[in-house]
C-alpha angles and dihedrals in degrees: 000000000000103000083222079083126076115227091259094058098035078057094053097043088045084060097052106117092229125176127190099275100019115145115218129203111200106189111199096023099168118188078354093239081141089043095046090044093050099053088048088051088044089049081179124033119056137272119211112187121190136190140159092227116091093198088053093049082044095060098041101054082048088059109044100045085142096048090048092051099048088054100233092109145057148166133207136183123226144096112281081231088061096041119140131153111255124221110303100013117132121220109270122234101208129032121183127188121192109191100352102157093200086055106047101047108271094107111022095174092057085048110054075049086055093046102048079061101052090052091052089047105042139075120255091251094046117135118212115214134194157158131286098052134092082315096318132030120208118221119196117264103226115217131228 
Protein backbone atom coordinates (compact mmCIF):
# COMPACT_ATOMS: atom_id res chain seq x y z
CA UNK A 1 0.00 0.00 0.00
CA UNK A 2 1.05 3.45 -1.31
CA UNK A 3 3.26 5.30 2.29
CA UNK A 4 1.22 8.69 1.19
CA UNK A 5 -1.88 6.55 3.61
CA UNK A 6 -2.00 6.32 7.20
CA UNK A 7 -2.66 2.56 8.70
CA UNK A 8 -6.11 3.36 9.28
CA UNK A 9 -6.85 4.26 5.36
CA UNK A 10 -4.51 1.68 3.80
CA UNK A 11 -6.76 -0.52 5.94
CA UNK A 12 -9.90 0.79 4.47
CA UNK A 13 -8.72 0.78 0.74
CA UNK A 14 -7.16 -3.04 1.42
CA UNK A 15 -11.09 -4.01 2.35
CA UNK A 16 -12.54 -2.70 -0.60
CA UNK A 17 -14.03 -5.58 -2.32
CA UNK A 18 -12.18 -4.49 -6.15
CA UNK A 19 -12.42 -6.39 -9.09
CA UNK A 20 -10.50 -5.85 -12.26
CA UNK A 21 -12.86 -3.09 -13.96
CA UNK A 22 -14.65 -1.97 -11.07
CA UNK A 23 -15.40 1.27 -11.03
CA UNK A 24 -15.16 2.87 -7.82
CA UNK A 25 -17.16 6.60 -6.40
CA UNK A 26 -15.20 8.19 -3.21
CA UNK A 27 -17.35 10.86 -1.91
CA UNK A 28 -15.48 13.15 0.15
CA UNK A 29 -12.12 12.37 -1.33
CA UNK A 30 -10.25 15.00 0.07
CA UNK A 31 -6.74 15.48 -1.12
CA UNK A 32 -7.79 12.14 -2.97
CA UNK A 33 -4.46 9.80 -1.11
CA UNK A 34 -7.68 6.72 -0.92
CA UNK A 35 -8.68 7.62 -4.40
CA UNK A 36 -5.04 7.66 -5.80
CA UNK A 37 -4.22 4.16 -3.78
CA UNK A 38 -7.45 2.37 -5.14
CA UNK A 39 -6.92 2.98 -8.94
CA UNK A 40 -3.25 1.76 -8.51
CA UNK A 41 -4.66 -1.45 -6.71
CA UNK A 42 -7.37 -1.66 -9.52
CA UNK A 43 -4.61 -1.25 -12.11
CA UNK A 44 -8.02 -1.63 -14.79
CA UNK A 45 -11.21 -0.49 -14.06
CA UNK A 46 -11.86 4.10 -12.88
CA UNK A 47 -11.77 6.13 -9.75
CA UNK A 48 -14.05 9.21 -9.48
CA UNK A 49 -13.36 11.23 -6.40
CA UNK A 50 -15.66 14.01 -5.36
CA UNK A 51 -15.61 16.78 -2.81
CA UNK A 52 -17.20 20.10 -2.13
CA UNK A 53 -14.25 21.52 -1.45
CA UNK A 54 -12.34 23.25 -4.66
CA UNK A 55 -8.70 23.28 -2.72
CA UNK A 56 -9.11 19.61 -2.08
CA UNK A 57 -9.94 18.92 -5.53
CA UNK A 58 -7.26 21.05 -6.12
CA UNK A 59 -4.77 18.93 -4.34
CA UNK A 60 -5.76 16.07 -5.39
CA UNK A 61 -5.71 16.62 -9.17
CA UNK A 62 -1.70 18.27 -8.28
CA UNK A 63 -0.84 15.10 -6.88
CA UNK A 64 -2.12 12.37 -9.22
CA UNK A 65 -0.99 13.78 -12.56
CA UNK A 66 -0.19 9.93 -13.54
CA UNK A 67 -3.07 8.71 -12.49
CA UNK A 68 -5.01 11.64 -14.45
CA UNK A 69 -3.16 10.94 -17.65
CA UNK A 70 -3.55 7.33 -17.76
CA UNK A 71 -7.34 7.87 -17.43
CA UNK A 72 -8.03 5.67 -14.49
CA UNK A 73 -8.58 8.30 -12.48
CA UNK A 74 -10.79 11.64 -11.92
CA UNK A 75 -11.73 13.97 -9.90
CA UNK A 76 -14.97 16.18 -9.69
CA UNK A 77 -16.13 18.85 -7.64
CA UNK A 78 -19.48 18.95 -6.23
CA UNK A 79 -21.48 18.18 -3.17
CA UNK A 80 -22.35 13.98 -2.87
CA UNK A 81 -26.33 15.54 -2.31
CA UNK A 82 -26.10 17.03 -5.70
CA UNK A 83 -24.32 13.89 -7.37
CA UNK A 84 -25.32 12.87 -10.78
CA UNK A 85 -23.51 11.16 -13.31
CA UNK A 86 -22.39 13.61 -16.18
CA UNK A 87 -22.49 12.75 -20.03
CA UNK A 88 -20.52 9.71 -20.66
CA UNK A 89 -20.07 8.53 -17.25
CA UNK A 90 -20.82 4.57 -16.55
CA UNK A 91 -22.68 3.42 -13.23
CA UNK A 92 -20.10 2.75 -10.55
CA UNK A 93 -19.97 -0.63 -8.63
CA UNK A 94 -18.43 0.49 -5.34
CA UNK A 95 -18.77 3.77 -3.57
CA UNK A 96 -16.87 4.50 -0.28
CA UNK A 97 -17.26 7.26 1.78
CA UNK A 98 -14.45 8.12 4.94
CA UNK A 99 -15.95 11.04 7.32
CA UNK A 100 -19.13 12.09 5.18
CA UNK A 101 -21.10 13.48 7.52
CA UNK A 102 -24.31 13.02 5.39
CA UNK A 103 -23.43 9.56 5.21
CA UNK A 104 -22.50 8.46 8.97
CA UNK A 105 -25.12 9.78 10.71
CA UNK A 106 -24.29 13.13 11.63
CA UNK A 107 -26.55 14.61 9.21
CA UNK A 108 -29.42 12.02 8.16
CA UNK A 109 -31.34 14.49 6.06
CA UNK A 110 -28.23 15.21 3.86
CA UNK A 111 -27.94 11.68 3.68
CA UNK A 112 -31.00 10.25 2.50
CA UNK A 113 -30.21 13.16 -0.07
CA UNK A 114 -26.83 11.44 -0.56
CA UNK A 115 -28.36 8.15 -0.82
CA UNK A 116 -31.40 8.84 -3.48
CA UNK A 117 -28.20 9.77 -5.68
CA UNK A 118 -26.32 7.01 -5.27
CA UNK A 119 -29.44 4.70 -6.34
CA UNK A 120 -29.91 6.67 -9.42
CA UNK A 121 -25.84 6.45 -10.13
CA UNK A 122 -24.88 2.96 -9.32
CA UNK A 123 -25.18 -0.14 -10.65
CA UNK A 124 -28.05 -2.99 -8.95
CA UNK A 125 -25.31 -5.00 -7.58
CA UNK A 126 -23.22 -1.57 -5.98
CA UNK A 127 -21.91 -1.87 -2.50
CA UNK A 128 -21.78 1.29 -0.34
CA UNK A 129 -18.76 1.46 2.17
CA UNK A 130 -17.99 3.50 4.99
CA UNK A 131 -16.50 4.37 7.92
CA UNK A 132 -17.07 3.17 11.47
CA UNK A 133 -16.72 -1.07 10.72
CA UNK A 134 -13.90 -3.49 10.83
CA UNK A 135 -12.47 -1.22 9.33
CA UNK A 136 -15.53 -0.32 6.89
CA UNK A 137 -19.60 -0.59 7.36
CA UNK A 138 -21.82 -1.08 4.38
CA UNK A 139 -24.88 0.77 4.25
CA UNK A 140 -27.86 -0.42 1.55
CA UNK A 141 -27.98 1.33 -1.68
CA UNK A 142 -32.06 2.19 -2.15
CA UNK A 143 -33.31 1.93 -5.62
CA UNK A 144 -35.32 4.15 -7.57
Amino acid sequence: MPSDLSPRLAAVVEALPLRPGSRVLEIGCGPGAAARAIARRLRTGHVLGIDRSAAAIDQARAAAADLLAAGRLRFRRIAAEDFVLEDGDQAFDVVLAVRVGALDGRHPEAGARVLRRLGAATTPAARLFVDGGTPLRELPIPRP
